[in-house]
C-alpha positions as CSV (number, residue, x, y, z in Angstrom):
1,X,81.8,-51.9,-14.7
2,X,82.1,-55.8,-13.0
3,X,79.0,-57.3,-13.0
4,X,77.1,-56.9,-9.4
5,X,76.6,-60.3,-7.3
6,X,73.4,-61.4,-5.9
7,X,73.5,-59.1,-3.0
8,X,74.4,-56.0,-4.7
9,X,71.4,-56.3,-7.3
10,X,68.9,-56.0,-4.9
11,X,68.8,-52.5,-4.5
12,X,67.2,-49.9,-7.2
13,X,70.1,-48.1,-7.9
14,X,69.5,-45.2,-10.1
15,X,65.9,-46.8,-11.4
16,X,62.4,-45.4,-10.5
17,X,63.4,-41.9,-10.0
18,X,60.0,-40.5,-10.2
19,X,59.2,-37.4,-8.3
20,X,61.3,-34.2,-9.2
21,X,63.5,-32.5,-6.2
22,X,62.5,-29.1,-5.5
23,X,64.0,-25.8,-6.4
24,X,66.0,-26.3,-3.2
25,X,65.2,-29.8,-1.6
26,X,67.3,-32.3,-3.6
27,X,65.8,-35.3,-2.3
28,X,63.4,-37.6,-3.7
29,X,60.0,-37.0,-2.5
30,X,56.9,-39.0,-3.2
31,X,56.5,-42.5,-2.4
32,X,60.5,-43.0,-2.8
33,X,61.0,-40.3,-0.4
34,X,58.5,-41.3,2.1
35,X,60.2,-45.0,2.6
36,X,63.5,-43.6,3.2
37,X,61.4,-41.0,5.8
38,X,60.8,-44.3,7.4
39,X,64.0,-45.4,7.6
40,X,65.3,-42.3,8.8
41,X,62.8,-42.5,11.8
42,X,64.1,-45.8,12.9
43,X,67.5,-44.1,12.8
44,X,66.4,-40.9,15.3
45,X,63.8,-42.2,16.6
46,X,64.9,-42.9,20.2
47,X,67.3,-39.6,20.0
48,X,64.1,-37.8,19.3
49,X,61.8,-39.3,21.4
50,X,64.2,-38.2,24.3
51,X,64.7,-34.7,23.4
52,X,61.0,-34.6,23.5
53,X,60.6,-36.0,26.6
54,X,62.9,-33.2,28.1
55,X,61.7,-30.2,26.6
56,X,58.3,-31.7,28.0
57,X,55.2,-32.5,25.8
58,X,52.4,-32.8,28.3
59,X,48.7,-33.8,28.2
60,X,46.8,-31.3,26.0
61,X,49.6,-30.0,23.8
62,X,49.2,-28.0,20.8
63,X,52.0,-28.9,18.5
64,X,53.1,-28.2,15.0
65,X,55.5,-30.3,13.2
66,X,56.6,-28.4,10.0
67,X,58.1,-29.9,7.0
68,X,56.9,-33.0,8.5
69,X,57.4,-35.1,5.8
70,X,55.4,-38.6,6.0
71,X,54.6,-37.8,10.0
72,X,56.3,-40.0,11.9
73,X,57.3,-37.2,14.9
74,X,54.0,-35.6,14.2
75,X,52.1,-39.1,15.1
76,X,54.8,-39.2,18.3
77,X,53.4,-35.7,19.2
78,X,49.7,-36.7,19.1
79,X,50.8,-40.1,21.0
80,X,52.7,-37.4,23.7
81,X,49.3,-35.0,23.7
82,X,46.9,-36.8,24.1
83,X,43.7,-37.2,23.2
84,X,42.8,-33.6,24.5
85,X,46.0,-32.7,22.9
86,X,46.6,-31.2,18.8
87,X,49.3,-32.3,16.7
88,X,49.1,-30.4,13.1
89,X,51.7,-31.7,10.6
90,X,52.5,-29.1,7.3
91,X,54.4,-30.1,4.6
92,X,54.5,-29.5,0.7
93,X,54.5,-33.1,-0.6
94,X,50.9,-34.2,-0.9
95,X,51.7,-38.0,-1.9
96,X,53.4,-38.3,1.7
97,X,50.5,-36.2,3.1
98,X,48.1,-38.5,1.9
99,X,50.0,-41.4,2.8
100,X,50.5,-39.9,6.6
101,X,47.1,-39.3,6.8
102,X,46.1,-42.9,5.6
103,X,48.4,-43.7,8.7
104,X,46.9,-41.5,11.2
105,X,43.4,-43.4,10.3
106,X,45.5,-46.7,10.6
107,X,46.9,-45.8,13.9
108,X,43.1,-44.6,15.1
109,X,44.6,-40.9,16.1
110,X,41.5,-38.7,15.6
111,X,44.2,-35.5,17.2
112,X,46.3,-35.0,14.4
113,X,45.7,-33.3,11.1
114,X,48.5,-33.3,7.9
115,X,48.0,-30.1,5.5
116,X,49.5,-28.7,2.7
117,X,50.5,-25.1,2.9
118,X,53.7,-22.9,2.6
119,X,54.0,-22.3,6.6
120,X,55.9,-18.8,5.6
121,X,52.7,-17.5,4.4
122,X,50.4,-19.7,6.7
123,X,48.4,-17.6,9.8
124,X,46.7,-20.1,12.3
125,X,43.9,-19.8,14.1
126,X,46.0,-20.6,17.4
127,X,49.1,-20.7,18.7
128,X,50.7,-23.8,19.5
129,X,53.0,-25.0,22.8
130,X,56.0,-26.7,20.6
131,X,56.7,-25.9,17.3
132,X,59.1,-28.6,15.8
133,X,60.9,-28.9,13.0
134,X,63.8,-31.8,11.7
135,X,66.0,-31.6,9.2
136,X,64.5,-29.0,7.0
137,X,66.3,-25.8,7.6
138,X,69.3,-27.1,5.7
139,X,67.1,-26.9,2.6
140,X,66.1,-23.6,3.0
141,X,68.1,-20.4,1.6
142,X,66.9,-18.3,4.8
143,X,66.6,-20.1,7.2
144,X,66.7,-17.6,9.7
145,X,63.4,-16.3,8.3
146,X,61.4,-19.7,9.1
147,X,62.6,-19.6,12.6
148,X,60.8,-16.2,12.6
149,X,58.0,-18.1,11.4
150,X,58.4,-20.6,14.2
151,X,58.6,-18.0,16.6
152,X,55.2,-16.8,15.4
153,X,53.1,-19.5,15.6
154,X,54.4,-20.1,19.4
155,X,52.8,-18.9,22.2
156,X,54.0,-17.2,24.8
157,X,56.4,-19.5,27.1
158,X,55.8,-21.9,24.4
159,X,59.2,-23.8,23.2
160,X,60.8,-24.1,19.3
161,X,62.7,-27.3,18.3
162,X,65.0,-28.2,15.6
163,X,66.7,-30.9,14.6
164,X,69.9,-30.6,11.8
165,X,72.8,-32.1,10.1
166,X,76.4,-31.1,9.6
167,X,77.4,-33.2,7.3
168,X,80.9,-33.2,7.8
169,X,80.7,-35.5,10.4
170,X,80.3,-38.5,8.5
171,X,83.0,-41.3,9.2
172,X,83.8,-44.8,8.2
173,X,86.3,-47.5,9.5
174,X,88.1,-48.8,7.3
175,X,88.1,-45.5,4.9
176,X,84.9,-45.8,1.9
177,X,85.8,-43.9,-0.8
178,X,82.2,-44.1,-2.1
179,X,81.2,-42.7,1.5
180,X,83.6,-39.9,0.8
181,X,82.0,-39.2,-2.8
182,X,78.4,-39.5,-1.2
183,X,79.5,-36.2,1.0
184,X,80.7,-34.4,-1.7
185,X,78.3,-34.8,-4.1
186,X,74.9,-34.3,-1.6
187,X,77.4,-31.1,0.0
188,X,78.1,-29.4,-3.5
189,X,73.9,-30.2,-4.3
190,X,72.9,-28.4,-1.5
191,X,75.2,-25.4,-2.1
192,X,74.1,-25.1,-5.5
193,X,70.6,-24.0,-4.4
194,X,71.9,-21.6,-1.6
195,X,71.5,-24.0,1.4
196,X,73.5,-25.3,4.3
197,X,74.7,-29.0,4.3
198,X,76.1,-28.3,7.2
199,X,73.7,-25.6,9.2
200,X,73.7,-27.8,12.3
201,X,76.1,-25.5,14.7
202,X,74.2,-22.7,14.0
203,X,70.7,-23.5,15.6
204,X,71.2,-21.9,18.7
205,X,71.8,-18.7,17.1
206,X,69.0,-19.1,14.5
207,X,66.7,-19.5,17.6
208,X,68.3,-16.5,20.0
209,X,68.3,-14.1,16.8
210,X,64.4,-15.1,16.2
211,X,64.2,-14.3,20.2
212,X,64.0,-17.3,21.7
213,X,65.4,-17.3,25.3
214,X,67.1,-19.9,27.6
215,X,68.5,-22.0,24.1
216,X,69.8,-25.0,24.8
217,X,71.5,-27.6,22.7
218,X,72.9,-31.4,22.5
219,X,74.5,-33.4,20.0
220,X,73.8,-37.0,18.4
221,X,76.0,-39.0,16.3
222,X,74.2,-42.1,14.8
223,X,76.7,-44.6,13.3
224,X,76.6,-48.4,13.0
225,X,78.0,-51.7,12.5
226,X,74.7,-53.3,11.1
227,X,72.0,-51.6,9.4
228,X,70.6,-48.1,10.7
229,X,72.5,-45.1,9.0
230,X,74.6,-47.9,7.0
231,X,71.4,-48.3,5.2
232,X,69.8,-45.2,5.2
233,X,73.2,-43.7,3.7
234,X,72.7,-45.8,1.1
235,X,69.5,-45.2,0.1
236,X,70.1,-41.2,0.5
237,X,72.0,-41.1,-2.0
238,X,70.0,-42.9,-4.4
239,X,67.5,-40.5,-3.4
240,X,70.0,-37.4,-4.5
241,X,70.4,-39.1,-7.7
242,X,68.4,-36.9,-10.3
243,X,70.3,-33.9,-8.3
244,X,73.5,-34.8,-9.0
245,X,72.8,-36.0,-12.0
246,X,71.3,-32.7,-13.0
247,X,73.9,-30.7,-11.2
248,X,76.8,-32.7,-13.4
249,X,78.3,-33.5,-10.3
250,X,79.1,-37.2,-11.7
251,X,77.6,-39.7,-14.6
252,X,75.3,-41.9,-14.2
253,X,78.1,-44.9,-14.3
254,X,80.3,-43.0,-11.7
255,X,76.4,-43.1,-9.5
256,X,76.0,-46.4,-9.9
257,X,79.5,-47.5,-9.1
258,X,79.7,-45.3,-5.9
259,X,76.2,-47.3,-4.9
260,X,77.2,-50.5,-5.7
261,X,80.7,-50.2,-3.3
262,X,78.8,-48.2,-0.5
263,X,76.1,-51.3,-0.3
264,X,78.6,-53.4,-0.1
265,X,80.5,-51.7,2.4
266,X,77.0,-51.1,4.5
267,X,76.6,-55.1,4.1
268,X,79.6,-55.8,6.0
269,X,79.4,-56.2,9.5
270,X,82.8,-55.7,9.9
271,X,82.8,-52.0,9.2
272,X,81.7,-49.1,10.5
273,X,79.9,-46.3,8.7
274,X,78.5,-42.9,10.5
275,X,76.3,-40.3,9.5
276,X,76.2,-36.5,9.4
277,X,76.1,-35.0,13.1
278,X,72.5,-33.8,14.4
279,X,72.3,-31.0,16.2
280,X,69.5,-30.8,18.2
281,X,68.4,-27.4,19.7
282,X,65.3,-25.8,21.4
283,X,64.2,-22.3,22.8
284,X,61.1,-20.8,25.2
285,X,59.4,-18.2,23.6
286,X,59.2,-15.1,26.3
287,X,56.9,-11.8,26.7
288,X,56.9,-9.6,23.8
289,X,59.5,-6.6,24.7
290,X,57.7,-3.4,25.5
């Protein structure tokens, strides 16, 4: 392998790997995981922000984010809510938990509360107006089932909203063969443990089969000349590393090689990288059937 110039070495490559994917979650979680949370905020954020403005989060809300990660849409819920207004965040990765809720003191929101619990099996004491969730049910080997669960802990003309990849839509101008490799390896990953890389045109029938009515749906498609999905692309797939690497999916070298040219491709302003489509799709709970 050629040696790596200044501005390639500054990145971690396949070092400090320290928290263990999931039976089905192949991304890094932890501290590692929450900073490329961050990133990936910056990168939705505004698409977000406006799908959450029209479905319609008003003063006094009751929301739950699941699978919330390090909170950054469950602290944009509170924000929304108010301060007569809930915003619960759920999640299985208590060093992101505890740095969210570090962040909520930070912030001085006193409305939002970060637990760990497996929401499948979780019964609230209330139900709550939106129940949110981004970018999890591609993880998930049912995810029709945690829909179900969505629908649950909704209230009655309350509204479900997911956010999700297909991964096939990433792109790049000129072609990245390291982009290309990136999509195959985090695709075959995902397979391997029974989930969808690319679950993101099925949301509106995962909500109507849960009973959902009046589903609705758009589509986003962040790409980039500078920064953004460029470099949260790049830091995914260190993040998928121990995965792959697990999987036998490629060598360590073949990793670190694929890093090295998709850095320097992300450097460049002169090219153009884009990321996996995002489906975004949401659905009003209505009367129980008699």
């Amino acid at each position: 392998m050629n040696e790596r110039s200044e501005s390639e070495r500054d990145h971690p490559g396949l070092k400090g790997a320290e928290t263990r994917p999931t039976e089905t979650y192949v991304i890094r979680g932890g501290v590692a995981g929450r900073e490329r949370l961050r990133l990936l905020s910056e990168v939705m954020g505004p698409s977000t922000g406006a799908l959450l403005n029209e479905v319609g989060v008003t003063a006094g809300s009751k929301c739950l984010d699941i699978g919330c990660g390090g909170g950054d849409v469950t602290f944009e819920l509170a924000r929304a809510a108010g301060p007569t207004g809930l915003a619960v965040g759920v999640d299985f990765d208590e060093t992101k938990l505890d740095i969210a809720r570090r962040e909520a003191s930070q912030r001085g929101l006193s409305n939002v509360v970060f637990e760990s619990r497996d929401v499948t099996q979780w019964k609230p004491d209330q139900l709550f107006d939106l129940v949110y969730a981004r970018f999890l049910l591609t993880h998930l080997t049912d995810p029709q089932a945690l829909v179900c669960v969505m629908g649950d802990q909704t209230r009655v003309g309350g509204v479900a909203v997911v956010e999700d990849i297909d991964f096939r839509g990433h792109f790049s101008e000129p072609e990245c063969p390291a982009l290309q490799r990136y999509v195959q390896w985090y695709t075959s990953s995902v397979q391997r443990r029974g989930a969808d890389a690319n679950i993101g045109p099925r949301l509106p029938g995962l909500l109507r089969e849960a009973g959902f009515q009046d589903v609705q749906m758009r589509l986003v498609h962040p790409a980039a000349l500078v920064g953004g999905i460029k470099l949260l692309t790049c830091v995914t797939l260190e993040n998928i590393s121990e995965a792959v690497l697990r999987d036998g999916l490629a060598t360590a070298e073949e990793l670190q090689e694929a890093l090295d040219e998709l850095y320097s491709f992300a450097r460049d302003p002169h090219t153009l990288l884009g990321g996996p489509r995002v489906f975004q799709a949401w659905g009003r709970k209505g009367e129980p059937r008699a």
